[in-house]
C-alpha positions as CSV (number, residue, x, y, z in Angstrom):
1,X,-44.9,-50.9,24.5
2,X,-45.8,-48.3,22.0
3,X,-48.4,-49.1,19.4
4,X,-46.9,-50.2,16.1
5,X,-49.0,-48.6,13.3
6,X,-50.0,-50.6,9.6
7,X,-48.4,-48.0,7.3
8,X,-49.8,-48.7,3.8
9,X,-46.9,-47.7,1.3
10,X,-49.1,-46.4,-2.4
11,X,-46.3,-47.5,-5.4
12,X,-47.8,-47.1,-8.6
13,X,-45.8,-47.8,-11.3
14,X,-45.3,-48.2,-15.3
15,X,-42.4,-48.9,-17.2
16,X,-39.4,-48.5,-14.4
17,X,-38.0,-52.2,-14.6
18,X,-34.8,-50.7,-14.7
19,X,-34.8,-49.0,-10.9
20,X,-38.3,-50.7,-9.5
21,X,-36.2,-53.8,-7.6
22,X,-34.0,-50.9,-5.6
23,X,-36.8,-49.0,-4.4
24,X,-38.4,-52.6,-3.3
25,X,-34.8,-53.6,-1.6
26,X,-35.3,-50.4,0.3
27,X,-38.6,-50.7,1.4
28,X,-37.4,-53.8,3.0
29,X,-34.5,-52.4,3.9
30,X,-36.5,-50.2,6.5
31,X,-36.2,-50.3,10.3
32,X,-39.6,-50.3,10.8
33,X,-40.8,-53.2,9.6
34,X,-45.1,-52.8,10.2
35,X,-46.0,-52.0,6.7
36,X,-48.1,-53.2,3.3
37,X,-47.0,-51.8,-0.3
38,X,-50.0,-51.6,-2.4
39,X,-48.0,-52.2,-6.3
40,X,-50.5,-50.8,-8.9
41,X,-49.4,-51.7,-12.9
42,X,-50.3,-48.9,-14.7
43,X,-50.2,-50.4,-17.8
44,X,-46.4,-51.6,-17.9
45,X,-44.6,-53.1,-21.3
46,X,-41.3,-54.0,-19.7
47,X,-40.7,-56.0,-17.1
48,X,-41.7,-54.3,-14.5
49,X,-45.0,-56.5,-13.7
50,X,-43.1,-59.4,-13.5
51,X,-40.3,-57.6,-11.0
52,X,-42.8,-56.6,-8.8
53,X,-44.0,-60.6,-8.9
54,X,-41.4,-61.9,-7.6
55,X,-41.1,-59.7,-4.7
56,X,-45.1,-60.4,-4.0
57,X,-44.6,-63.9,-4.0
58,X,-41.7,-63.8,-1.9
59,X,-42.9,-61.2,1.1
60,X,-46.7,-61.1,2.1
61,X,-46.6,-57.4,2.9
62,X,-46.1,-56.8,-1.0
63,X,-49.4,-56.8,-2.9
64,X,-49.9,-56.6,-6.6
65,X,-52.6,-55.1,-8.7
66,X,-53.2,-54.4,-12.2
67,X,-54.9,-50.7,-13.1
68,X,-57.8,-50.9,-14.0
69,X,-58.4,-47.4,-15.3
70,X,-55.5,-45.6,-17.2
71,X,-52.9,-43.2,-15.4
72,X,-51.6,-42.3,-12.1
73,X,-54.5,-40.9,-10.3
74,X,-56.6,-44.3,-11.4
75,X,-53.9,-45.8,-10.4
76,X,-53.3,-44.6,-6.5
77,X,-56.9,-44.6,-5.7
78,X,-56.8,-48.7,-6.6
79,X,-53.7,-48.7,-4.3
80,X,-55.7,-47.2,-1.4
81,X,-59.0,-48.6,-1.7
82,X,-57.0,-51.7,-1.0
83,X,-55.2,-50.3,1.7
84,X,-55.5,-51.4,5.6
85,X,-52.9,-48.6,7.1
86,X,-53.6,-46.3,10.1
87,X,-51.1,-44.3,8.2
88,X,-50.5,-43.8,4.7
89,X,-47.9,-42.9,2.7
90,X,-46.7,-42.8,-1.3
91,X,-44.0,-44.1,-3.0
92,X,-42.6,-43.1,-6.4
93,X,-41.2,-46.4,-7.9
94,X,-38.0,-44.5,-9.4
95,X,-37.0,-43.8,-6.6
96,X,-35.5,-45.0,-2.9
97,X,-35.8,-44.5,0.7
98,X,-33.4,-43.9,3.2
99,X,-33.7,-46.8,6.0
100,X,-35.2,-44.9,8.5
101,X,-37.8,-42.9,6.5
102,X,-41.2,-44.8,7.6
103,X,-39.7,-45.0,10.9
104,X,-38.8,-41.7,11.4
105,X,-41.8,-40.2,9.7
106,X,-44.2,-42.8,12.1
107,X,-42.8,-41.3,15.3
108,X,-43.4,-37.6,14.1
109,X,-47.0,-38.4,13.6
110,X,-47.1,-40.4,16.7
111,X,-45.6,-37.3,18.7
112,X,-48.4,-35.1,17.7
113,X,-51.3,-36.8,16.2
114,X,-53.6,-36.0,13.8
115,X,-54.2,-32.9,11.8
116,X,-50.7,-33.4,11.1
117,X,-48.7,-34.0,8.0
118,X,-45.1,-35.6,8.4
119,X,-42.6,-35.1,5.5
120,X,-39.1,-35.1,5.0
121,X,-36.1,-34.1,3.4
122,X,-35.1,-34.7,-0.5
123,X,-31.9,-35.4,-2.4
124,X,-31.6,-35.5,-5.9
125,X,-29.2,-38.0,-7.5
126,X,-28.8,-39.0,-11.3
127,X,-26.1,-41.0,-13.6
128,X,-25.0,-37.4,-14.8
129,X,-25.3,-35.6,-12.0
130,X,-27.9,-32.5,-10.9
131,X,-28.8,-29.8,-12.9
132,X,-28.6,-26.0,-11.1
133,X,-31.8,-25.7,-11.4
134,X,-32.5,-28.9,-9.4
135,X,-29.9,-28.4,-6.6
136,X,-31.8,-25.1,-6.2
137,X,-35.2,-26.6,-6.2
138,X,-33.6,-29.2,-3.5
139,X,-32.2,-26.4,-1.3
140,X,-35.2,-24.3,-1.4
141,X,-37.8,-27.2,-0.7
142,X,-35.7,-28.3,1.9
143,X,-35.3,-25.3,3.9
144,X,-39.0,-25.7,4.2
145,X,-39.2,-29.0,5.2
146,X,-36.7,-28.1,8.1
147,X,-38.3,-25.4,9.7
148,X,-41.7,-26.9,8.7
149,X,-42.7,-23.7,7.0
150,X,-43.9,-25.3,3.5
151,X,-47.1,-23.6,2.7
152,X,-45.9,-19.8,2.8
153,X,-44.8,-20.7,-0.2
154,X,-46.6,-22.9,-1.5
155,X,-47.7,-20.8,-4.7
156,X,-44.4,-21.0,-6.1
157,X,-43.8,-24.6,-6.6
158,X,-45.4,-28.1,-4.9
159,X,-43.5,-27.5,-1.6
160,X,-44.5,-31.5,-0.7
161,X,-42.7,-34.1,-2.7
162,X,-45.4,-36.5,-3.6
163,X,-43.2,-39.6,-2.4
164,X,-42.4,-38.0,1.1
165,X,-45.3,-37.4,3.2
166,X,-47.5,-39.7,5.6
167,X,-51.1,-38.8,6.8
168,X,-53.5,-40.0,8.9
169,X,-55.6,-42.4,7.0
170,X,-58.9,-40.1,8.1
171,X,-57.1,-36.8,7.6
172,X,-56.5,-38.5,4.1
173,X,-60.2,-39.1,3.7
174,X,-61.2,-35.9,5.0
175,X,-59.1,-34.0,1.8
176,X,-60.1,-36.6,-0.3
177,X,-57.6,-38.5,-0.8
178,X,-57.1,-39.2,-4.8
179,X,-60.6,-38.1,-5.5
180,X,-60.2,-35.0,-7.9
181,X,-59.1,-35.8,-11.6
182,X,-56.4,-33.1,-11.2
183,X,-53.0,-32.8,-13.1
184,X,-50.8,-32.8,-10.9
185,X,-52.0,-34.8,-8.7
186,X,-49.4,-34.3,-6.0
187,X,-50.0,-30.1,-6.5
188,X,-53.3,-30.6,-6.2
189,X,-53.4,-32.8,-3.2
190,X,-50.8,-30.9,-1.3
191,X,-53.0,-27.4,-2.2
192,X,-55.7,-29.7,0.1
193,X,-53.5,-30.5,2.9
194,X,-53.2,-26.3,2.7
195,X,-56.9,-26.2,3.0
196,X,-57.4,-28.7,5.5
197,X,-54.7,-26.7,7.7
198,X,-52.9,-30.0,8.2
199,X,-49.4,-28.8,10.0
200,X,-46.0,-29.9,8.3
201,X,-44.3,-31.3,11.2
202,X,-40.4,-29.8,10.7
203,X,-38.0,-32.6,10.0
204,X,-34.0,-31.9,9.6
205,X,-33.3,-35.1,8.2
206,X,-33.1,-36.3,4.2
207,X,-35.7,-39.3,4.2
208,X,-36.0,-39.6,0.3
209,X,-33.5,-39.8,-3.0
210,X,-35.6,-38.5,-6.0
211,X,-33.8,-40.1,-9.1
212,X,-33.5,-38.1,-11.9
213,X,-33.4,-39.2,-15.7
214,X,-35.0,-38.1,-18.8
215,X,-37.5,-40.0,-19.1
216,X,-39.2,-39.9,-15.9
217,X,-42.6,-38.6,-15.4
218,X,-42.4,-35.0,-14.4
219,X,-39.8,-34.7,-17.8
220,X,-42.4,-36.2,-20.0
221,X,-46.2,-35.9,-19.2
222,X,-48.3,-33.5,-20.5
223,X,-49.9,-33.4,-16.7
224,X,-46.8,-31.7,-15.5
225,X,-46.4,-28.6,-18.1
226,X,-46.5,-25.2,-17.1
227,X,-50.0,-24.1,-18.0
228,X,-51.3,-27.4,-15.4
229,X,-49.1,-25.7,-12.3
230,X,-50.9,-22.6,-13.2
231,X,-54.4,-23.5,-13.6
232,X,-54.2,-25.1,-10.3
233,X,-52.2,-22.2,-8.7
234,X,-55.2,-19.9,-9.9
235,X,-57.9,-22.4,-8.9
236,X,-57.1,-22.6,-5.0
237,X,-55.7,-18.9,-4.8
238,X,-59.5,-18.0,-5.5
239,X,-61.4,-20.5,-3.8
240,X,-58.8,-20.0,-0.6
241,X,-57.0,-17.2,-0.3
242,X,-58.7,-14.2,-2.6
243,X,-60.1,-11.4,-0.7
244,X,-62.8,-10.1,-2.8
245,X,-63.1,-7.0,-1.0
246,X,-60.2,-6.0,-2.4
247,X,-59.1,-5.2,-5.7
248,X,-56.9,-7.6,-7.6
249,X,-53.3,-7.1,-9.5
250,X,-51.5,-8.9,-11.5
251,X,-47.6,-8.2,-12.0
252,X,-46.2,-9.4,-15.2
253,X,-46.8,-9.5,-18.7
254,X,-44.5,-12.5,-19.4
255,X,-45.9,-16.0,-20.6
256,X,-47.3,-17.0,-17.3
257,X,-48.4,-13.3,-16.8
258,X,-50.7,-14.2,-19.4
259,X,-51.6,-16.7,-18.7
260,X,-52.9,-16.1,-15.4
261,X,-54.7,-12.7,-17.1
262,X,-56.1,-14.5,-19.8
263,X,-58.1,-17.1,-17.7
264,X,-59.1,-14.4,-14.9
265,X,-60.6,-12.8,-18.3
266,X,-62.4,-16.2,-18.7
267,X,-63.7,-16.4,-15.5
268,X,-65.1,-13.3,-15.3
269,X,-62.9,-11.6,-12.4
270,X,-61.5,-8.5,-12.2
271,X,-58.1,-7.3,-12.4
272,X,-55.5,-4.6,-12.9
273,X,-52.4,-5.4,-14.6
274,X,-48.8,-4.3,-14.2
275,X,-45.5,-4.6,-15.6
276,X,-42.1,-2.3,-15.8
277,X,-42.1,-2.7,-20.0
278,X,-42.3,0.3,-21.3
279,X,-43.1,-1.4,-24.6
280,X,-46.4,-3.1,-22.9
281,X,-47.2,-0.4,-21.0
282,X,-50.4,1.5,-22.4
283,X,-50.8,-1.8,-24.5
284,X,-54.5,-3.8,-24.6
285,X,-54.4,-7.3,-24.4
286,X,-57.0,-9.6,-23.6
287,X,-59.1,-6.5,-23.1
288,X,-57.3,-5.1,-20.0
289,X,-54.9,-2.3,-20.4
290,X,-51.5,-2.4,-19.2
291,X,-50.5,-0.2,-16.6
292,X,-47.2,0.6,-14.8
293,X,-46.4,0.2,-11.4
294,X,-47.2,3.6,-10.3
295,X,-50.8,2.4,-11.3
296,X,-50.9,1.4,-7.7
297,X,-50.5,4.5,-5.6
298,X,-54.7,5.0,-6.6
299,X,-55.6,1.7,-5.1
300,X,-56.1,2.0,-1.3
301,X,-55.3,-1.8,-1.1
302,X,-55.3,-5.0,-3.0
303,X,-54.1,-8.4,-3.6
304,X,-51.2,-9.3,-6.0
305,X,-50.7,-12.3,-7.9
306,X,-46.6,-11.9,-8.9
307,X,-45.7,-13.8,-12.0
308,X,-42.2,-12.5,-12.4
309,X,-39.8,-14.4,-13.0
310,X,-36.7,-13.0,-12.8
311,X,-35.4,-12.9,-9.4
312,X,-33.9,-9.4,-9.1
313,X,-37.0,-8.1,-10.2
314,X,-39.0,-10.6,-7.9
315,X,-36.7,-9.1,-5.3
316,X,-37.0,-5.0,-6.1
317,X,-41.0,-6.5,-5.5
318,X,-40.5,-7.6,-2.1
319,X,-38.7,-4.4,-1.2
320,X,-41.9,-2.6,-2.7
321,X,-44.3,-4.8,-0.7
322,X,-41.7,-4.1,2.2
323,X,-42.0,-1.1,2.7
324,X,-45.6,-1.0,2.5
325,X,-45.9,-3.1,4.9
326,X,-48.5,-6.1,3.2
327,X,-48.1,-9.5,4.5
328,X,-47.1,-12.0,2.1
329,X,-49.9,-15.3,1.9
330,X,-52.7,-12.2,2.4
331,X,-51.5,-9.0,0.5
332,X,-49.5,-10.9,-1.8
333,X,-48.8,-14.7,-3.8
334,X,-45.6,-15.0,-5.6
335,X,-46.6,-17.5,-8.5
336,X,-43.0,-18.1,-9.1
């Protein structure tokens, strides 16, 4: 008989008495039944606490705690501290899971072991319906997930939804788990799955249903603005993937062009900086002069950090790149 592995289901949560019960009925809904949910309070003023409750009293696989710090990442390192999984998985308390996500997800990481990351497929789903910018998002993220390809692109946008993984509980510990204070947290710790060269195991199937309202998290904290995606974009391209042998380039002069520029300045690293706007180009800002692309037919070879946006420009930049022959994930990092 195969082994049935604990899997210890992290749910903080805060304020989401109006959808918490649903994503508890489908926890229990699940065809594999060998798991614990850790519940961490972050601090709720509705009823959410008491939902929660009921559902601890009632099922001894549901445990309750109260936060004792302030915020998410306070908040899921309670959950697994308490934890007694061999596997480990999150759970966004917004949200719900298809019947046969733990149990499909289990059997992946029991088919090839550890040093493996299982995940699954998303679906958005709101009251109004899904924005365009969403159903791309979904598309995009799931085309990943199917061919198990996530991290060559992982620059662009968190290509693991933080409620649809399960680890290893050592491969957890050995990228350390909920350790770093980083915003956000689910960026940060998939950028150390990256490092840990945990393999996405491919998976064709939609495991997840990421609810979508207007005053969930990723719509309303500070934590999951635009400058917080890019200072942790920055942070691991350096510390992983820059070649300092190389010179580096920078593409874009838009808002998160500058961004990026503005805190290489800070750190002290060198750059050249590109764009196609003829009213930049020639320009000084933050010290560094702007240059056009032709810039580049001096430099032997280098890494680029893209930052454009748009995506016929973004593609004109892989035809350049193309024809060049660089290999994206070495030569070049599209930052969006």
């Amino acid at each position: 008989m195969t082994k049935q592995p604990l899997v210890s289901i992290l749910v903080p949560f805060k304020n989401t008495a109006e959808y918490v019960t649903e994503c508890l009925d489908s926890v229990l809904a699940q065809t594999y039944a060998h798991w614990e949910v850790i519940a961490v309070n972050d601090g709720s003023t509705d009823q959410s606490r008491s939902l929660v409750s009921k559902y601890a009293q009632k099922d001894g696989r549901i445990a309750l705690l109260d936060n004792q710090g302030k915020g998410i990442i306070p908040a899921l390192r309670a959950a697994f501290a308490q934890s007694g999984g061999d596997l480990i998985t999150r759970m966004d308390s917004d949200d719900i899971m298809q019947p046969n996500k733990l149990e499909v997800m289990v059997r992946a990481l029991q088919a090839h072991g550890p040093k493996h990351l299982a995940i699954g497929q998303v679906r958005y789903f709101s009251h109004r319906g899904i924005s365009n910018g969403y159903a791309r998002y979904e598309a995009w993220l799931n085309g990943l997930t199917a061919t198990g390809s996530n991290y060559s692109e992982i620059y662009k946008e968190c290509v693991v939804p933080s409620p649809c993984w399960m680890v290893h509980r050592e491969d957890l510990l050995q990228v350390r788990a909920f350790e770093p204070n980083r915003y956000p947290e689910d960026y940060d710790l998939t950028f150390r799955f990256y490092e840990a060269q945990l393999a996405c195991i491919p998976c064709d199937q939609v495991l997840h249903l990421w609810r979508d309202y207007d005053t969930r998290t990723s719509r309303t904290s500070e934590h999951y603005a635009q400058n917080y995606f890019l200072d942790i974009k920055l942070h691991y391209f350096l510390m992983l993937d820059r070649d300092p042998s190389v010179p580096l380039v920078v593409w874009g002069a838009g808002n998160k062009g500058k961004t990026i520029a503005k805190a290489l300045v800070h750190k002290g690293v060198d750059f050249h900086w590109i764009c196609d706007n003829p009213n930049k180009i020639g320009k000084t800002i933050y010290g560094k002069l702007m240059r056009s692309v032709a810039a580049l037919n001096q430099l032997d070879r280098a890494q680029s950090i893209v930052t454009v946006a748009n995506e016929d420009a973004q593609a004109d930049i892989r035809a350049y790149f193309h024809a060049r022959e660089p290999k994206p994930m070495q030569d070049h990092f599209f930052f969006c």
